[in-house]
N, C-alpha and C positions, 0 to 999 in steps of 0.2 A: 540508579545506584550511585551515592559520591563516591568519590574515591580514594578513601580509607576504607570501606566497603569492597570497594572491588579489588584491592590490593591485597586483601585477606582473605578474597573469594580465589583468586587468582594461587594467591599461595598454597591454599586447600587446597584445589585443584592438581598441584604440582607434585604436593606432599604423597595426593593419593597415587597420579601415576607412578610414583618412584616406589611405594611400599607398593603395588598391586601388579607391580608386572616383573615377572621375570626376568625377563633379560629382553632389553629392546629389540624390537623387530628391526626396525628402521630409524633412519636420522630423521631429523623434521623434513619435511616438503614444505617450499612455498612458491607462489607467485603471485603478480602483481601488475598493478596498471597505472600509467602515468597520464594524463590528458591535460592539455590547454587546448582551451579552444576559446573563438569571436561570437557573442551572442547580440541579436539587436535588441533585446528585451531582455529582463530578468521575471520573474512568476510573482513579482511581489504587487500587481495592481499601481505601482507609482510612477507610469508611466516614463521610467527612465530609458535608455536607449545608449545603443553601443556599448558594451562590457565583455571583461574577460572574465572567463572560469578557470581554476585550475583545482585537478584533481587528484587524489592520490588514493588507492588501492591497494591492500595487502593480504593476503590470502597464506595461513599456514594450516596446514595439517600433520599432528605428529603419529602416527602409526605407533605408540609405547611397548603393546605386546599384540599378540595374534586378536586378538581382539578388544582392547582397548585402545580407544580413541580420541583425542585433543584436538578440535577444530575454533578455530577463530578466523574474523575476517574484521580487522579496522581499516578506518577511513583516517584521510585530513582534507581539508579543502580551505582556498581562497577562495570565492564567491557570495554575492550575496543573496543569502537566505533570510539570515534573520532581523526580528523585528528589533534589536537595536541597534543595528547598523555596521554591528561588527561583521567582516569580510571571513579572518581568521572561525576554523572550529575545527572538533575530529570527535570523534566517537568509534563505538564499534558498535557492528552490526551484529557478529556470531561471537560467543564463546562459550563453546560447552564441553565436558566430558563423557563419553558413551561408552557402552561397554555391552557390546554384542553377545556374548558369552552367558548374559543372567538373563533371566526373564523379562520379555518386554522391552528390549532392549533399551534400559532407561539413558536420559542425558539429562545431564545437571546443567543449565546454565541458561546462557544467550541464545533462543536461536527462532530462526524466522520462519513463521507456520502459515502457509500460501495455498489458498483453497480453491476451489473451483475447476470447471472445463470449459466453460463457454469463452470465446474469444471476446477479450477485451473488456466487456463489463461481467462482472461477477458476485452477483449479490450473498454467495456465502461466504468470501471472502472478508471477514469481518475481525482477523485476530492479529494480526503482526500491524502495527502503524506504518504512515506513508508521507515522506516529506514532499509535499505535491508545493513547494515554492524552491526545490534542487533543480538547477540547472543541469540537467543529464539524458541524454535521449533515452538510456532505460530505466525504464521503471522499477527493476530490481534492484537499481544504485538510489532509489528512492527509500525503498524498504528500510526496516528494523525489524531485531527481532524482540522476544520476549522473555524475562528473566521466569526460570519455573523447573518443574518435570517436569518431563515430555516422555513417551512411554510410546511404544510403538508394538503389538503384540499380535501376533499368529490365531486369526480364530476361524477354524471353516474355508471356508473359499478366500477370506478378504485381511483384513490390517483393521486392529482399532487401535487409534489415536487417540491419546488421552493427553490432555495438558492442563498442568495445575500452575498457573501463573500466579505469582505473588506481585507482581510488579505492571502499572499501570502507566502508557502514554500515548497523549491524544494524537490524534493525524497533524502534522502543520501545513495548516491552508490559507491561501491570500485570502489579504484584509486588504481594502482600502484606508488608507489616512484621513478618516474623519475629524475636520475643526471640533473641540469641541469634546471628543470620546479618545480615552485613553485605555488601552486594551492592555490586559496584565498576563502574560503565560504563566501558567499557574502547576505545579505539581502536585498532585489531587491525591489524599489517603484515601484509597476506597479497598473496600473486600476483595479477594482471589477471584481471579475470573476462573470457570471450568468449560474448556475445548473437547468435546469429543466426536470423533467422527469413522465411521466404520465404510472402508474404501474396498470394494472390489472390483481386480484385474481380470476378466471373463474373458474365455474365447469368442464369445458373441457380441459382449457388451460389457462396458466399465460404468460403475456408477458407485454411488455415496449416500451416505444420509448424515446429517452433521446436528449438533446440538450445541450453542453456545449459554452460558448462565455468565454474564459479568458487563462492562459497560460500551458504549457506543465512543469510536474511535473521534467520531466528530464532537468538537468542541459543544455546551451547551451554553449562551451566552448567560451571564449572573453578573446584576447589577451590584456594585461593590461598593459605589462610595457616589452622592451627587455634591457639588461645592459650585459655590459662583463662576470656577473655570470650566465649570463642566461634569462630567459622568465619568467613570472608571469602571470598566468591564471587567467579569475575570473568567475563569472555565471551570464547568461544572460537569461532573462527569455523571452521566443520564446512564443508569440500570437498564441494562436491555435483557432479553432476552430472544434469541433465534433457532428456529427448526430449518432446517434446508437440505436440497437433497439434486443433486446434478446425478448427468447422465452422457455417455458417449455410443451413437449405435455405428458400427463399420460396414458399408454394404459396396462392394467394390469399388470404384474411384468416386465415392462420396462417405465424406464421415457427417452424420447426426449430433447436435449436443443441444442439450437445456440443462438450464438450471435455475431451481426456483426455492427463495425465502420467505420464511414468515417472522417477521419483527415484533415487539414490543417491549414499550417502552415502561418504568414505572416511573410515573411525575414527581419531579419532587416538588415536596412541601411548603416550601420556600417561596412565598410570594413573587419573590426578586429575581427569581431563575424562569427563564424560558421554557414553553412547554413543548416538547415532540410529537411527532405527529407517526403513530404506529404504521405499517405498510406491508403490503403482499409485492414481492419483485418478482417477476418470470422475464427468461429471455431462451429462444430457442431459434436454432436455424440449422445449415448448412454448408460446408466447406467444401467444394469439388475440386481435387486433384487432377491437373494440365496435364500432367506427365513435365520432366524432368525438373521436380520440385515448386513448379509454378502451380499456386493456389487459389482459388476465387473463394470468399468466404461473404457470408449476406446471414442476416440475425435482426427478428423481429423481437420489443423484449415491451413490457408493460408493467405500470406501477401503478395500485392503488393505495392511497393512504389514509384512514379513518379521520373525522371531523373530529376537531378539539371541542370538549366539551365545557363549559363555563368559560370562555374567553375573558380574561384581564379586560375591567372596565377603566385603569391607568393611561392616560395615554402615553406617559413614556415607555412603559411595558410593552404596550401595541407595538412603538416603532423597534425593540430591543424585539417582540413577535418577527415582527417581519424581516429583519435584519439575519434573524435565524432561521426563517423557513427557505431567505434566498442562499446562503450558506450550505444548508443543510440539504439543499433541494426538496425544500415540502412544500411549493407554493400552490401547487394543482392536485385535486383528488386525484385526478385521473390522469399519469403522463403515460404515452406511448412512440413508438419511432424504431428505425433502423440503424443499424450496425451493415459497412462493406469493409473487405482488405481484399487488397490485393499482394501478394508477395511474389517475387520472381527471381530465381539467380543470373547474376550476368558477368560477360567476360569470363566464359570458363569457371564457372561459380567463384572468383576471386571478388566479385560484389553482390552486394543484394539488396535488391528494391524493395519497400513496405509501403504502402498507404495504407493509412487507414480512415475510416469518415465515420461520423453519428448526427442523425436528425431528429430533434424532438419535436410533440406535437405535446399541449395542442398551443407552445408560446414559437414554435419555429426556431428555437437553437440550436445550434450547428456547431461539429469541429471537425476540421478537416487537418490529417498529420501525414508527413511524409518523411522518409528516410531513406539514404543511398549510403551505403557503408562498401567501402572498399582494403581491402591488404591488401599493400603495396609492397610486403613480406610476410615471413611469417610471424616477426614482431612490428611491423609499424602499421597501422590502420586510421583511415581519415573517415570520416563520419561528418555525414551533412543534410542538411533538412530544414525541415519549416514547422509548422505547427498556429492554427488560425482558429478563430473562435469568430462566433456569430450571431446574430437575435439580440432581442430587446434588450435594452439595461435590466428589466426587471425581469433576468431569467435566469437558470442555473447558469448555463453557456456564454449566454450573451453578458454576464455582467463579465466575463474574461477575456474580452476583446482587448483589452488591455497588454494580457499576457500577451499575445499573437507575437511572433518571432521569427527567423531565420535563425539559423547557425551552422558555424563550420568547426568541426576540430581533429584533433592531430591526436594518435594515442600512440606510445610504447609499450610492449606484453610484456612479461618475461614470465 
């Protein structure tokens, strides 16, 4: 959304709480996070080393009447993320108006739709973008949301989720600096995507069935332009469509989870664009409860992906093929492998330990992450950790050996 667009969205927005509520509930609420921290890597493949982050967080919520609702959450950051080098950026993550009181409880706006149960990898997880090149040890500081309706509605036992998004952006993921290839981010006109998924909170068991109609968050590469310095890449946003459906079972100090998706893709037309490789994701395991919050968690998960049919007889297309299927991770019909975490509180729950690890077969890549987060009050908190990749160059995993890191940082709450 530019922003004259969002300056008039914003004002809508303001116009409506003021004429729709009767007399304020509440003044706004906010808080917020401050963070610098030391990293030995950055997520961008250019094997640079030693850098700062710094980060900024803001969270408001204004409560307008008994049931209308104003929620936002922007960012700003020095770090680097992006591909032209600028350090400086800021965006927002959430901004929406909801209003509990009408049917379905609609919201107008920004906001971040996060699917799944299984720990860690989540193949329905397919609708809010992820900046997987932010310097941040959570992944929720990775997140965005999605400009749209969003509708939340009472049926039966369960919640259906409806979201009509009008507004489309890809994941951003390392690239390598290739001699040669100039890669263009590109902001893609494509159709509304449609989200819906029907959630039920059971006393036995929680599960979902979810249906996406709109496109795949990963970039698809499309050859844009060749010249005697080279090729120019740009991103094409590939039509997907997914069924998928998780599951939670509780049976005294072990909880049960799967969750499994069915993808596909439609090709586009376009000689010059890369083609997708459609797939079945499953992953299922088991989390058992230590007692006093320490958790062992272990998850088998598997991926098959159908064979491309008519393969590009071009050879530069081939290498733009394969460029995208190590991207996109479609380079084996058949991948499978485990998921471990372990979590523990310590010192009096004032810290807490994570690891987490993944093993693929059948190319052997590996990531093994760790995190030790402590408050040192109720506002200052240090965060520190690693995060390691491993396997072949030509693997999902292995080609991010690059990334591999340490880092330390320092945060303020309010």
């Amino acid at each position: 959304m530019r922003g004259s667009q969002l300056l008039r969205w914003v004002a809508g927005a303001l116009a409506t709480l003021s004429l729709t509520s009767q007399g304020y509930a509440n003044l706004p609420q906010s808080n917020g996070e401050i963070t610098t921290g030391l990293w030995s890597s950055n997520r961008m493949l250019d094997n640079q080393h030693a850098m700062s982050s710094n980060r900024l967080k803001l969270n408001i919520d204004w409560q307008a009447s008994g049931n209308l609702q104003l929620r936002s959450e922007v960012w700003a950051l020095s770090s680097p993320e992006r591909l032209d080098g600028k350090r400086e950026d800021a965006g927002i993550s959430e901004l929406y108006i909801r209003n509990r009181d009408w049917l379905c409880t609609p919201a107008l706006g920004k906001k971040q739709v996060i699917w799944g149960r299984a720990d860690g990898i989540n193949p329905t997880d397919l609708v809010s973008p992820t900046n997987y090149r932010r310097l941040t040890p959570e992944r929720n500081d990775q997140r965005s949301g999605n400009w749209g309706l969003h509708l939340d509605c009472a049926v039966n036992q369960g919640r259906l989720q409806i979201h009509a998004l009008n507004h489309f952006r890809f994941n951003d993921v390392p690239l390598p600096t290739t001699t040669g290839v100039q890669f263009i981010e590109e902001d893609p006109s494509v159709r509304p995507t449609l989200a819906v998924k029907y959630d039920v909170l059971g006393s036995t068991a929680d599960w979902s069935v979810s249906v996406i109609d709109g496109h795949d968050l990963f970039p698809t590469f499309a050859l844009r332009n060749i010249t005697s310095q080279g090729i120019t890449l740009g991103q094409h946003a590939t039509r997907m469509r997914m069924l998928g459906s998780d599951l939670t079972l509780v049976r005294g100090g072990l909880a049960y989870r799967a969750e499994i998706a069915w993808v596909d893709f439609h090709q586009a037309s376009n000689t010059s664009v890369a083609r997708r490789r459609p797939y079945t994701s499953l992953i299922a395991g088991a989390e058992w409860y230590l007692g006093d919050s320490e958790t062992v968690s272990l998850q088998s998960f598997w991926r098959h992906l159908k064979s491309l049919s008519q393969p590009s007889s071009d050879p530069l297309m081939e290498q733009i093929q394969d460029a995208q299927s190590l991207v996109s991770n479609e380079l084996d019909t058949d991948q499978y492998g485990i998921t471990f975490r372990y979590a523990k509180p310590l010192i009096d729950s004032k810290a807490d330990l994570d690891i987490f690890a993944v093993w693929t077969e059948p190319r052997g890549d590996w990531m093994l992450r760790g995190r030790l987060k402590y408050a040192l009050t109720d506002n200052f908190r240090i965060n520190t950790g690693f995060e390691f990749f491993g396997g072949p160059e030509e693997s999902y995993l292995g080609r991010l050996r690059n990334n591999s890191l340490t880092f330390v940082e320092a945060s303020y709450l309010w």
